[in-house]
C-alpha positions in Angstrom: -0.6 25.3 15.9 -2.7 22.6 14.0 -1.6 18.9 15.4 -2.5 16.6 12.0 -2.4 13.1 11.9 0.0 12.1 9.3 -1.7 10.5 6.8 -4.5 13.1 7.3 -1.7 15.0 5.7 -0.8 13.2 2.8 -4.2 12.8 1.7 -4.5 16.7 1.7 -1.3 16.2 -0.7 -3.6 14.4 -3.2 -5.3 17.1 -5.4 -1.9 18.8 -5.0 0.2 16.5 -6.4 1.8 17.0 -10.4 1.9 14.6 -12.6 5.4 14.4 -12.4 5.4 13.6 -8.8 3.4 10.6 -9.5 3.9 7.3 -11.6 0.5 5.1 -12.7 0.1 1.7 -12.3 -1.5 -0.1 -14.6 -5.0 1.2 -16.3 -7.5 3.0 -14.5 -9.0 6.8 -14.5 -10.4 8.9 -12.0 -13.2 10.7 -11.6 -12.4 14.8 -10.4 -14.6 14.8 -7.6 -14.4 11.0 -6.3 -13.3 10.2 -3.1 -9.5 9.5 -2.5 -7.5 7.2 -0.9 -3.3 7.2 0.7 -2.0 3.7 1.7 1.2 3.6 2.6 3.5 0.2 4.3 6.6 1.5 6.2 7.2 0.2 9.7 3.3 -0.7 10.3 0.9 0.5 7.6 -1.3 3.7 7.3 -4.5 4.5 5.3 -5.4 7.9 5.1 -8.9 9.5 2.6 -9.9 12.4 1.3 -13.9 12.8 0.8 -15.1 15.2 -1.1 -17.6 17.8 0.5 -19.3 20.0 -1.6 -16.8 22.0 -3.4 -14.0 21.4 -0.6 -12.2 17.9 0.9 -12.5 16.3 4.4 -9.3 14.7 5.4 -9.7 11.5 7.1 -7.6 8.8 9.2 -7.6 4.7 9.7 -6.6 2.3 11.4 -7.5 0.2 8.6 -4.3 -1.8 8.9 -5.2 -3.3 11.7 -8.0 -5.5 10.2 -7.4 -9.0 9.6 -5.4 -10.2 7.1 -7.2 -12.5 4.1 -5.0 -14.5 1.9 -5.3 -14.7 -1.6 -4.0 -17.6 -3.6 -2.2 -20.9 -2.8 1.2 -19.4 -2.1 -0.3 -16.8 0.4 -2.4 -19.2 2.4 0.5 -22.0 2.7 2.9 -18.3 3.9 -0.5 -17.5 6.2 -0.1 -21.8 7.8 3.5 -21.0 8.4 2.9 -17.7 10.3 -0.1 -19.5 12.4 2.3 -21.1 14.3 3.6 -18.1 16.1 0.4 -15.9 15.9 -3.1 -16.1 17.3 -4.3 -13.6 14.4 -2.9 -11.7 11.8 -3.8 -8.2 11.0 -2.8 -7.0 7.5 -0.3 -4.8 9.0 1.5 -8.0 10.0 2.0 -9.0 6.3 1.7 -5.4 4.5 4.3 -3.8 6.1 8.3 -3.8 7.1 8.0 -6.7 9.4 5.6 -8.0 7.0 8.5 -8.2 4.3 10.6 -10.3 7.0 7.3 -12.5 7.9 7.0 -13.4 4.1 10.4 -13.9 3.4 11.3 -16.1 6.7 7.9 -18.1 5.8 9.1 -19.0 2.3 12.5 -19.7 3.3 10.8 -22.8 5.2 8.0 -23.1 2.8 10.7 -24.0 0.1 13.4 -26.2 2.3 15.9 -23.8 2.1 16.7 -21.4 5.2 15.1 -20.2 8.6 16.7 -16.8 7.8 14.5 -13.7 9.5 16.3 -11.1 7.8 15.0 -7.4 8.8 12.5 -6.0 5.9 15.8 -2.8 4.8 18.3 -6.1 4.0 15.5 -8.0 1.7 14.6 -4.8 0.1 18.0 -3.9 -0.8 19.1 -7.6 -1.9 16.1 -7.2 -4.0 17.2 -4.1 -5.1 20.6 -5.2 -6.3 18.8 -8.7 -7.7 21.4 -10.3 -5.7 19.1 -13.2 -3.9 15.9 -14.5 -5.5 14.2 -14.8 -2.5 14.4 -11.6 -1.4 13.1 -10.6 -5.5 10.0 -13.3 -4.5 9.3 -11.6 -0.9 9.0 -8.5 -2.8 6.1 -9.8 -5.5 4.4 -11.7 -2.9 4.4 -8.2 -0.7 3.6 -6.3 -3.7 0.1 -8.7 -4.4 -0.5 -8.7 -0.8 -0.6 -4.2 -0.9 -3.1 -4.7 -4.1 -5.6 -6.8 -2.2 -5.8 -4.6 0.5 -5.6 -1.6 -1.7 -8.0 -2.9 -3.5 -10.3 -3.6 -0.1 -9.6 -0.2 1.0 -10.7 1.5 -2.3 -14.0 0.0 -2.0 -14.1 0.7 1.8 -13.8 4.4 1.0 -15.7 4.4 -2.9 -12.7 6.0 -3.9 -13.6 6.3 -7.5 -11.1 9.5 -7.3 -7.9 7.6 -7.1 -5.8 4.9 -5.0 -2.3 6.5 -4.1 0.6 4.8 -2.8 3.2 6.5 0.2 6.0 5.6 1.7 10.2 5.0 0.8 10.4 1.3 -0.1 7.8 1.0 -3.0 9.7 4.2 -5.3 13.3 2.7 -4.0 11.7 -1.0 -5.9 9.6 0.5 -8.5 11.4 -1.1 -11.5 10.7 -3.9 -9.6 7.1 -3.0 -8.5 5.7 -2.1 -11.8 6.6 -5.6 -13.0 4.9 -7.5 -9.8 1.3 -8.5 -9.0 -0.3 -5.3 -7.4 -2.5 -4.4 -9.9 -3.3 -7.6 -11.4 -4.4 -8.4 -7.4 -5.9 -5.1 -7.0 -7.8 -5.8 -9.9 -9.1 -9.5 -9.1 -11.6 -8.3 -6.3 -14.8 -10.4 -7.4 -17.0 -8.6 -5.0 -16.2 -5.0 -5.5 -15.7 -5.1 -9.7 -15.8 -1.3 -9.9 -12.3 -0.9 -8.5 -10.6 -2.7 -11.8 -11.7 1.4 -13.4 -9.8 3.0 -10.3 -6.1 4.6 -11.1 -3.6 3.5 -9.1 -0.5 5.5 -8.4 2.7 5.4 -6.5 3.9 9.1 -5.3 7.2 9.4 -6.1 7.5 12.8 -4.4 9.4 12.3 -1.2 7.7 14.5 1.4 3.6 14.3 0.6 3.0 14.8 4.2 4.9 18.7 4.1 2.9 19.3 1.0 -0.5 18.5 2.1 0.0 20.2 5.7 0.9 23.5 4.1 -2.3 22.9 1.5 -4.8 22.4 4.5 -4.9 26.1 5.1 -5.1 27.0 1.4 -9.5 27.0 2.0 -9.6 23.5 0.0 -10.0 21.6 3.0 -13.0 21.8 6.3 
């Protein structure tokens, strides 16, 4: 029995995936051998890499959700003043994340005069799904800059000139949706680490990564 952190697991996925089970964002190559990178929001949010050793790949986890949270543009830091009132600090994973969705979504309800709503992150995303409520369409574009930043911050974290990938359920539910938001124009706008504007980004479309990079681990790609 092999206990595997999960998102040790879907990096292993990484070199396995088709490109089928994969949809690129935006421009961007990557480089065979380069580092990797998983980031995926779901209830908190998980960061996972894959570093490459030799001619074999060394899974590795993060808690990089938990740093602290740095917004980016007018619209995020008046969101960010709203949210100060009921937190000390916020980590990313308070914004990148399901009760991230609610946080944004609550904070421009006040932001904009019109409700106090804190609707749970699976209503939003399905309002936004059925582009029945324009708020919940916003929350979703302000979320989807929000996981460029930190992708962005993560990919230069890791030098992960071999490719930024995207996990979870909620991004391929929205991905007509997501395609058409900010995250790669806000991954891109990273001053201080200009590199990661050649980085692909991609969103895994397959549903199970995890299953498909525990079973690769003992194919002798992996230490």
């Amino acid at each position: 029995v092999k206990v595997f952190n999960d998102f040790c697991a879907k990096a292993c996925s990484l070199p396995l995936l088709k490109d089928e089970q994969l949809l690129q964002i935006g421009s961007g190559a990557i480089e065979e051998r380069g580092n990797k990178i998983v980031v995926g929001p779901g209830t908190g949010i998980g960061v996972g890499a894959l570093v490459s050793v030799g001619d074999k790949w060394k899974a590795l986890a993060s808690e990089g959700g938990h740093i602290g949270f740095s917004p980016s543009g007018d619209l995020e830091k008046e969101i960010v003043s709203v949210l100060y009132e009921e937190f000390n600090r916020l980590s990313v994973e308070d914004m990148v994340s399901g009760r991230g969705i609610s946080h944004i979504y609550y904070a421009l309800g006040l932001i904009k005069g019109k409700h106090y709503s804190k609707l749970d992150a699976e209503t939003i995303c399905n309002q936004a799904h059925e582009e029945s409520d324009p708020d919940s369409i916003e929350t979703f574009k302000v979320f989807s800059g929000m996981l460029g930043c930190f992708a962005s911050d993560m990919a230069g974290t890791f030098n992960a000139t071999g490719g930024v990938y995207l996990a979870g359920g909620v991004l391929p539910k929205l991905k007509n949706l997501f395609v058409k938001a900010d995250f790669r124009k806000k991954f891109e706008e990273n001053d201080n680490l200009p590199f990661v504007r050649e980085i692909r980004t991609s969103l895994i479309l397959e549903e199970q990564p995890a299953l498909i990079g525990a079973a690769g681990y003992f194919s002798g790609m992996f230490l």
